[in-house]
Backbone bond lengths (Angstrom), bond angles and torsions (degrees), N, CA, C in turn:
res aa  C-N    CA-C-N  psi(-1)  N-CA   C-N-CA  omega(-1)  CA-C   N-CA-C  phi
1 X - - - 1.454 - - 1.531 108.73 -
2 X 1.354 112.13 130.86 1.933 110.26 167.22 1.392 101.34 -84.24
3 X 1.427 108.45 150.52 1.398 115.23 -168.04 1.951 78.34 -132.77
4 X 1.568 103.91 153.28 1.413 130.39 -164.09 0.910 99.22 143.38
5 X 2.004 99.79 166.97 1.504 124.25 179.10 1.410 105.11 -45.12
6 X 1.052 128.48 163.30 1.753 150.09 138.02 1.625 103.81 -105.03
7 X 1.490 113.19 96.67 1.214 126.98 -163.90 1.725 103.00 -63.19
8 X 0.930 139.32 114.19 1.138 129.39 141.81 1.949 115.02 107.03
9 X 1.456 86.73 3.14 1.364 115.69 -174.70 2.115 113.43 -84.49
10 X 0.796 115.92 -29.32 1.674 138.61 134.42 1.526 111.82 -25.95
11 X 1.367 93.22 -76.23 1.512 98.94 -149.85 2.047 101.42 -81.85
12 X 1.488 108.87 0.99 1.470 109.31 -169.94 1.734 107.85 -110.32
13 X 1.673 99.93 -9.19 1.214 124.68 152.95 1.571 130.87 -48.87
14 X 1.630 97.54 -66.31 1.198 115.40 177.54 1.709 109.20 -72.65
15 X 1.325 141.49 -36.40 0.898 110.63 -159.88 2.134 99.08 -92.72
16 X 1.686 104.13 -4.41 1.420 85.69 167.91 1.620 106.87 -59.50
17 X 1.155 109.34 -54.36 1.679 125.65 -167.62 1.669 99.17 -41.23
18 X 1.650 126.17 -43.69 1.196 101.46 168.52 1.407 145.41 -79.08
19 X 1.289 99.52 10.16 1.655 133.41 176.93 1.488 91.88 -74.67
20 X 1.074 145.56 -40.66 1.907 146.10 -157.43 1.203 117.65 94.19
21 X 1.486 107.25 29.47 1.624 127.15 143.58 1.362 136.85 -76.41
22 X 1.438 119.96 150.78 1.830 113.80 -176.83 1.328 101.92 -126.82
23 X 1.212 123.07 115.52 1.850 110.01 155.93 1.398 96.79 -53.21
24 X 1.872 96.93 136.06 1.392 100.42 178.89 1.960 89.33 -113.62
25 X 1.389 110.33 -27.23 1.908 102.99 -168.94 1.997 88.84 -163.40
26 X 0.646 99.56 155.50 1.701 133.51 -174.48 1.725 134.51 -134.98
27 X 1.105 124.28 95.87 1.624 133.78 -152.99 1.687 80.26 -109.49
28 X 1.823 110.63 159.71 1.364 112.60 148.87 1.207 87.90 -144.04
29 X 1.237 140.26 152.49 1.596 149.11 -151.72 2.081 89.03 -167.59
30 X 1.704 100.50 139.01 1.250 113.97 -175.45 1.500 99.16 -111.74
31 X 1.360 116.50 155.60 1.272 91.62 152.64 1.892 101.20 176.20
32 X 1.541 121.68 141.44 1.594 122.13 -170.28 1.609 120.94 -61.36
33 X 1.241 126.18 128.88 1.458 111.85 149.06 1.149 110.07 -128.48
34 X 1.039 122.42 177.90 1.459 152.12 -176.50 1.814 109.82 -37.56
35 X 1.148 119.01 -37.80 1.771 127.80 156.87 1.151 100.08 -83.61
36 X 1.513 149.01 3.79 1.274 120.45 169.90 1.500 116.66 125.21
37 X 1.587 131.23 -146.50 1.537 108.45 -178.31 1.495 90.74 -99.62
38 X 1.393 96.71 163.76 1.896 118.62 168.37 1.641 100.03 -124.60
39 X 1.429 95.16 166.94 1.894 117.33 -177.90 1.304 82.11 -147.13
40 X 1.615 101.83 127.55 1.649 113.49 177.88 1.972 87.29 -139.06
41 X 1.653 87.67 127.03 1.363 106.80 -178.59 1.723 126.32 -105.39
42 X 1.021 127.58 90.47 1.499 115.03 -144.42 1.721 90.91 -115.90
43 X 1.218 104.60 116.94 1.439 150.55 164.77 1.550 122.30 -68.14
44 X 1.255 122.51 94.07 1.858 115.46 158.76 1.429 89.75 -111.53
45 X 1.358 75.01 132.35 1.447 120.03 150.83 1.706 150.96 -116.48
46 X 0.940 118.18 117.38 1.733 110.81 -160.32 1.680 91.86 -106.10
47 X 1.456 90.50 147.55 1.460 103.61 171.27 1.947 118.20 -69.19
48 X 1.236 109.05 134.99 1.296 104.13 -170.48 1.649 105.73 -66.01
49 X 1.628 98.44 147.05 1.406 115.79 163.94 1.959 117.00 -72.13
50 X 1.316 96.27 109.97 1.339 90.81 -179.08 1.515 120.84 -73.14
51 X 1.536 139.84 139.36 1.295 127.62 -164.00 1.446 106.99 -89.16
């Protein structure tokens, strides 16, 4: 696995989350194709509980 920033991946986080979203869990999985390597970032998210 290469380990480094995920540019911009933070900040596209937070502004779902200010939509009335929650990261609930976060995967990053590597893996080759045919153009070369990929980084696939897979995101759940649950809708926030309103209080």
């Amino acid at each position: 696995m290469t380990t480094g920033a995920l540019t911009g991946v933070n900040d596209q986080i937070e502004d779902i989350e200010r939509e009335g979203w929650r990261l609930e869990h976060l995967s990053v999985g590597e893996g080759k194709a045919i153009t070369g390597e990929r980084v696939a970032i897979i995101c759940l998210l649950r809708r926030a509980l309103k209080a």
